[in-house]
Each structure stands twice: as structure tokens, then as C-alpha cells.
C-alpha positions in Angstrom: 17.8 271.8 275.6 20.1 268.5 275.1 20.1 266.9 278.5 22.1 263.9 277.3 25.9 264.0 278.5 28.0 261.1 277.5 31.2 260.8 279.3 34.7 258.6 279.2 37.0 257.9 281.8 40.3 256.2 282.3 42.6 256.7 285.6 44.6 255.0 288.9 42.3 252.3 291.3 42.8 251.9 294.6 41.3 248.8 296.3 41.5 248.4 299.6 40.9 244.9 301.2 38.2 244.3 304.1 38.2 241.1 304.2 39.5 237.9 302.3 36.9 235.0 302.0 35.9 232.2 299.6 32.8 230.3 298.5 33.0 226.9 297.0 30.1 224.4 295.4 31.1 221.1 294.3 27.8 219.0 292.9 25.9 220.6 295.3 28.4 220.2 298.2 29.4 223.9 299.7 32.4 225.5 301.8 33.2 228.7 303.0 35.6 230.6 305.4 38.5 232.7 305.6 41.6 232.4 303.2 43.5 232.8 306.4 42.2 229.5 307.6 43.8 227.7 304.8 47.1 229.3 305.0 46.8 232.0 302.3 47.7 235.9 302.9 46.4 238.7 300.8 47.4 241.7 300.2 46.1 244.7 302.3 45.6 247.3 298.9 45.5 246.5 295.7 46.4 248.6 292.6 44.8 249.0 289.1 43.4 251.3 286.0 39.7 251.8 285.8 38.0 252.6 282.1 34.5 253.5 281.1 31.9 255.2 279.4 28.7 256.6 280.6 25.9 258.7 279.7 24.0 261.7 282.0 20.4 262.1 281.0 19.9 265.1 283.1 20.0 263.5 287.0 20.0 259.9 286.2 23.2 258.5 284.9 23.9 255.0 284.2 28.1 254.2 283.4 30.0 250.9 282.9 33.4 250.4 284.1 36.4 247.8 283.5 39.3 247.3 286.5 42.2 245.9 285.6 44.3 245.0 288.6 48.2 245.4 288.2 49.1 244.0 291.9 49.5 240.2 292.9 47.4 239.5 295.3 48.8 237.2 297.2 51.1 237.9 299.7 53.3 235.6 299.8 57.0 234.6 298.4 55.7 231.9 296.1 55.4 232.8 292.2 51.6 233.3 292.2 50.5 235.3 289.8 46.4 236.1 290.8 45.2 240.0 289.9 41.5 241.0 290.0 39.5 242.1 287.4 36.1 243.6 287.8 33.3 244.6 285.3 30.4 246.7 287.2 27.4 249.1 286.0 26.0 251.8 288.0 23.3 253.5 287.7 22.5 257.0 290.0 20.7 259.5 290.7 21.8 263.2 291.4 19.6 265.7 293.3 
């Protein structure tokens, strides 16, 4: 018996925001904090398309995956045009 699945998949995102902070390292000289502290709102949810492709081999599976935000995140009246964009692999186990 063939235990080997391969699957596709394309379909709606929904991010949701839990917090908003940022990291910076300038020749070795580092910051970090809230992007409320400097005056920049983001959105609460954020909208998108995922894709990907994966393969079952019987309980493990291991899948890679492409989000392609379609909401500004920024929230603010200033034409600012920042989306995210994520690439992830996952690997699981089913029992």
C-alpha cells in the first residue's frame, strides 16, 4: 500500500495582529519597542491568499506555503503601501 499523499492548496488568509514590534541592528548597535512608540498604527487584521504543496507519508507530513498579503498595513491616511509576505514549512505529525 502507497502511503505517500501529495497535496495542493490555494485559499483566503486571515491574519490577525497581536502585537506590532520592531527590531533594528545598525553595525552592531540594536533597538527595539513598539511601533506605537514611534507614532505608527497597524492594522488590527490583515488579509491575504495562501498557496502550497505538501506531501503525507502516512502520519508525518511536511508542506510549504506562500502568503501573499492584499491589505496595507498601516493604518494610517498617508499613501503607504507595506503588505506582508510570508514563506513557512511545517512539518506534523498526526496520531
Amino acid at each position: 500500500e502507497n502511503n505517500v499523499k501529495p497535496n495542493i492548496f490555494i485559499g483566503p488568509v486571515l491574519g490577525i495582529n497581536l502585537n506590532a514590534k520592531y527590531e533594528i541592528e545598525v553595525v552592531g548597535q540594536s533597538e527595539d519597542g513598539d511601533l506605537k512608540d514611534l507614532g505608527l498604527d497597524v492594522k488590527s487584521t490583515d488579509f491575504g491568499l495562501v498557496f502550497g504543496a505538501g506531501v503525507n507519508f502516512g502520519n508525518i507530513s511536511v508542506d510549504g506555503r506562500y502568503n501573499l498579503g492584499l491589505s496595507t498595513i498601516p493604518d494610517s491616511e498617508e499613501d503607504v503601501d507595506v503588505k506582508n509576505s510570508v514563506i513557512s514549512i511545517m512539518l506534523g505529525y498526526s496520531f
